[in-house]
N, C-alpha and C positions, 0 to 999 in steps of 0.2 A: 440044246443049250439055250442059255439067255445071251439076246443079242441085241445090243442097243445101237439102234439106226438113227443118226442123225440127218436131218434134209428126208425124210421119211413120206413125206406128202407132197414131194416132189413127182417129176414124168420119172426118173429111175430111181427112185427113193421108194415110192408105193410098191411097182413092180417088184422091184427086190424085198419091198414087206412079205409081199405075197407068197412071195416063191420059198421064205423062210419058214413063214406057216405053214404050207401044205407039205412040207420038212419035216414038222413038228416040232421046232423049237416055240421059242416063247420071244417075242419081241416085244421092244421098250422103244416106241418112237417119236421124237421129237422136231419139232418145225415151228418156224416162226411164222410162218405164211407168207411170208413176203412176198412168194414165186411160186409157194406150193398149193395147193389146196385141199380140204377137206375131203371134198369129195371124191379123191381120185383117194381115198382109206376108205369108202361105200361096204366095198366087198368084204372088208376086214373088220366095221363096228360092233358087231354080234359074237367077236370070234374071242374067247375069254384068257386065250395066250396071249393078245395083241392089247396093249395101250397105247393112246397117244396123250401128249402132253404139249400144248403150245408154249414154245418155248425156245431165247433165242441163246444157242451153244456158244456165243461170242463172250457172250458173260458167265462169270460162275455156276459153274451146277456138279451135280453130284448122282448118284443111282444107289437106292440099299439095295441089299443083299448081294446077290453072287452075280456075277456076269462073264457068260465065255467067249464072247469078242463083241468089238465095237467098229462099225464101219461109220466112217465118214463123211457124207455124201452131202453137205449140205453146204449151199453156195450158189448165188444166181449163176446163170451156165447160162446164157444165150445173148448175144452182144447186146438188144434192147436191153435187158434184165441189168445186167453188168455195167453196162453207160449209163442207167437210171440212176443206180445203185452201187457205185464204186467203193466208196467206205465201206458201204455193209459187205461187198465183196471180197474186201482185202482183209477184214479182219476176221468173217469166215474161214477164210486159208490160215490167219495166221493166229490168232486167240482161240478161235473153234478149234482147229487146228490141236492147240497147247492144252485144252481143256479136254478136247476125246484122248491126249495121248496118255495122258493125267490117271485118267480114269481106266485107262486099259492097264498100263503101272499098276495101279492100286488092287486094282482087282485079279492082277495074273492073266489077262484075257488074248485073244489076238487082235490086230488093230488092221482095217481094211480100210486104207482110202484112196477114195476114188481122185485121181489126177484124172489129165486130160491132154486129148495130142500138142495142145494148146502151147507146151512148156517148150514145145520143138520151133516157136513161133511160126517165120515164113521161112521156109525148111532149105538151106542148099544141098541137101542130104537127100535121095530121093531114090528108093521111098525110105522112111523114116525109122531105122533099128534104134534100141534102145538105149545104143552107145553113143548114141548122138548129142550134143548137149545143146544145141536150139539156136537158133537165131532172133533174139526177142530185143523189143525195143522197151528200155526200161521205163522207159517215160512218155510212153506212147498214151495214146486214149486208149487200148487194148491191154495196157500193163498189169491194169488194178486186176483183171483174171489171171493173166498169164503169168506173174509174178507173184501173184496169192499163192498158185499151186505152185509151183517152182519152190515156194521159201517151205511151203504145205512138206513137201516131196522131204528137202532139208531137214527139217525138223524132224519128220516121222522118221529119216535115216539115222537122228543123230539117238533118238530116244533107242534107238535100233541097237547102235555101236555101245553106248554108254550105261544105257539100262536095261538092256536084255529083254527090250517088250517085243512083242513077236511081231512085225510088221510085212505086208503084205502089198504095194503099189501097186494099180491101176491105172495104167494111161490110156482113157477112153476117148475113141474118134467118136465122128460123127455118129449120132444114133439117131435113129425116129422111130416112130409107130406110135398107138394109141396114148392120148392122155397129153401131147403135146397142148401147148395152148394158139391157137391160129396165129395170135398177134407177138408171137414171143421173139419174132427175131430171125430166124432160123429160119436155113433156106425153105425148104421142105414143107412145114405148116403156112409158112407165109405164101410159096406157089397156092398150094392146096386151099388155101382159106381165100385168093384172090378167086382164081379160077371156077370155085363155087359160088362165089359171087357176081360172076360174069363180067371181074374185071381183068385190066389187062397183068400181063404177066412181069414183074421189077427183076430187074436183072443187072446187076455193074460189072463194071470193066465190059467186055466184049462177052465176057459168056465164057472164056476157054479156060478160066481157072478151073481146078479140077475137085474133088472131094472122093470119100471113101467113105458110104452110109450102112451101116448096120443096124437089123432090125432087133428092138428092144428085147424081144426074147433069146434071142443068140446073145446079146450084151451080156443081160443077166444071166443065163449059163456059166456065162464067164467068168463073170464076180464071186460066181456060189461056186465057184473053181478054185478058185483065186484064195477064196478065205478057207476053202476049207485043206488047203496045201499042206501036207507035212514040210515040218523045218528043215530049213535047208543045215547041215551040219555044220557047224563050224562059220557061217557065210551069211552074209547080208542078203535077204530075201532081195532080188533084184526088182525091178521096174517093169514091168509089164505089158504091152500092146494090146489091146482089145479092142478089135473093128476087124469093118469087114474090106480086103484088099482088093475087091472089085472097083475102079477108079473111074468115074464120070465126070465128063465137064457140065459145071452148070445150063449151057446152051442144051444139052442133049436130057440133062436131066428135066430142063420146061419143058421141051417135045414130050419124054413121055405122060407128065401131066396133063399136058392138052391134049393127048391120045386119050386118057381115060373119064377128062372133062372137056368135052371140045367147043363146051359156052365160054371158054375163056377170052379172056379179049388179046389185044396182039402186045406184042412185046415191046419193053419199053426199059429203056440204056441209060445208067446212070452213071456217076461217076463210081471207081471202086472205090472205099472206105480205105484209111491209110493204115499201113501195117497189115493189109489183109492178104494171108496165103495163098499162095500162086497154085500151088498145090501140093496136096496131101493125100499119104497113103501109107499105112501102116507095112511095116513088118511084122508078118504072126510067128515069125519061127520060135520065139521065146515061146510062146502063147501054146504052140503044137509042140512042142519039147515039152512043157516044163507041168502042162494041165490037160492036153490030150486035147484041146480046143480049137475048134474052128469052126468059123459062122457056116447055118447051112440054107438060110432063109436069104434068096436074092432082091433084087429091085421087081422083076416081076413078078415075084410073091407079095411082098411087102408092103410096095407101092399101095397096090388096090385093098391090103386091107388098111393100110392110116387115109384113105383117101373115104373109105367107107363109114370110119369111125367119126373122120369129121362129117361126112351126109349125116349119122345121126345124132351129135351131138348138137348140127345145127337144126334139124328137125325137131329136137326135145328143148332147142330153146325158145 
């Protein structure tokens, strides 16, 4: 089918371009670049199913001809990104938001968007099902994300109830692997881009918060799962978990970078960021019920290939 990917030149935005192609559908993809880049569409310029168009979904747009779903992915995602760029975040969630849901209406299509565990804020719930309704500070520095998707989630429910568009939710944890950008924020490329630098390793709070990282190929699995779902009878396509329930704390997650960069310099304690989760870990049982899905790529898989992709992408710069 034709599938219009929004946030498409994104670190999961490309990937899932990719994986729709060698599908064999035909994708229609859009990005403002804020946070995405070109380059990370390399693999796909040549490929005569795939367009891109820069362009930013906040504001009016439109697609001719036929279209058989539209995913939604587009949205700073990384706390750098989202603190730079809060307006542009929140009205991503909620104009982007209105505009892809718009379009999937008009067109008859299914609509996939990507949430984020984010909507669960700093979780008393632990680990985190999907019955859960969040702990979020509305007015925090952290809001303009976490409230973008949350209002995101609303909206696509409501076009769900009242206009019969086939909606599909995604609550994506931590993801990494290739195409990250070093300075984006995020634990992960930010260990990985110091520790190739030979600098020392930023860590806040004490190190014992925890996370739940799943590598970008399991994610996407899960999306191409996700969308391509038969309707649920009768019922609200429910909300989704997508990650991987292996749980580390940050302190154990710098060891094993400086296990497989040991020029890194020593570790260095900041204060933690306010509103930041104590810890996070999904519940997949939706996810293994409802798509047959579960991550199979661990941390010591993973690790060493986003660890490698940044050796060459700093070597080719």
């Amino acid at each position: 089918m034709r599938v219009v990917v929004t946030g498409g030149a994104g670190f999961l935005g490309s990937h899932f371009c990719e994986r729709l192609i060698a599908q064999g559908h035909e994708v229609v993809c859009f990005d403002n670049l804020l946070t995405g880049r070109e380059e990370n569409l390399a693999s796909l310029r040549r490929e005569p199913r795939f367009s891109f168009e820069r362009r930013d979904v906040s504001d009016p747009w439109s697609v001719a001809g036929p279209v058989g779903a539209v995913a939604h992915l587009a949205s700073p995602a990384s706390p750098a990104d989202y603190s730079a760029y809060p307006i542009e975040t929140l009205r991503a969630g909620s104009a982007g938001t209105y505009h892809a849901l718009e379009l999937a209406q008009a067109k008859r299509a299914r609509f996939l968007l990507a949430s984020t565990s984010e909507v669960y804020g700093d979780p008393e719930e632990h680990p985190q099902r999907e019955e859960y309704w969040g702990r979020v500070n509305p007015i925090g520095l952290r809001a303009c994300y976490d409230e973008a998707k949350r209002f995101a989630e609303a909206l696509a429910s409501t076009y769900r109830r009242l206009r019969a568009v086939s909606v599909r939710i995604a609550r994506i944890f931590n993801t990494y692997g290739p195409r990250m950008r070093g300075n984006d924020g995020r634990v992960i490329p930010t260990l990985v881009d110091q520790a190739l630098n030979g600098q020392g390793l930023t860590l806040y709070g004490d190190g014992s918060q925890t996370r739940s990282f799943c590598y970008v190929s399991d994610l996407i699995a899960g999306l191409d799962r996700l969308l391509a779902l038969a309707e649920l009878e009768g019922a609200l396509a429910p909300p989704v978990n997508l990650g991987n329930p292996e749980e580390i704390t940050i302190l154990e997650l710098a060891e094993r970078v400086r296990a497989l960069l040991p020029a890194a310099g020593p570790l260095t304690f900041l204060p933690l960021p306010a509103d930041d989760p104590k810890r996070r870990r999904p519940d997949i049982s939706r996810a293994r019920a409802l798509l047959g899905w579960a991550p199979s790529v661990g941390l010591d898989e993973g690790l060493p290939a986003t660890v490698a992709y940044f050796r060459g992408a700093a070597a080719a710069a």
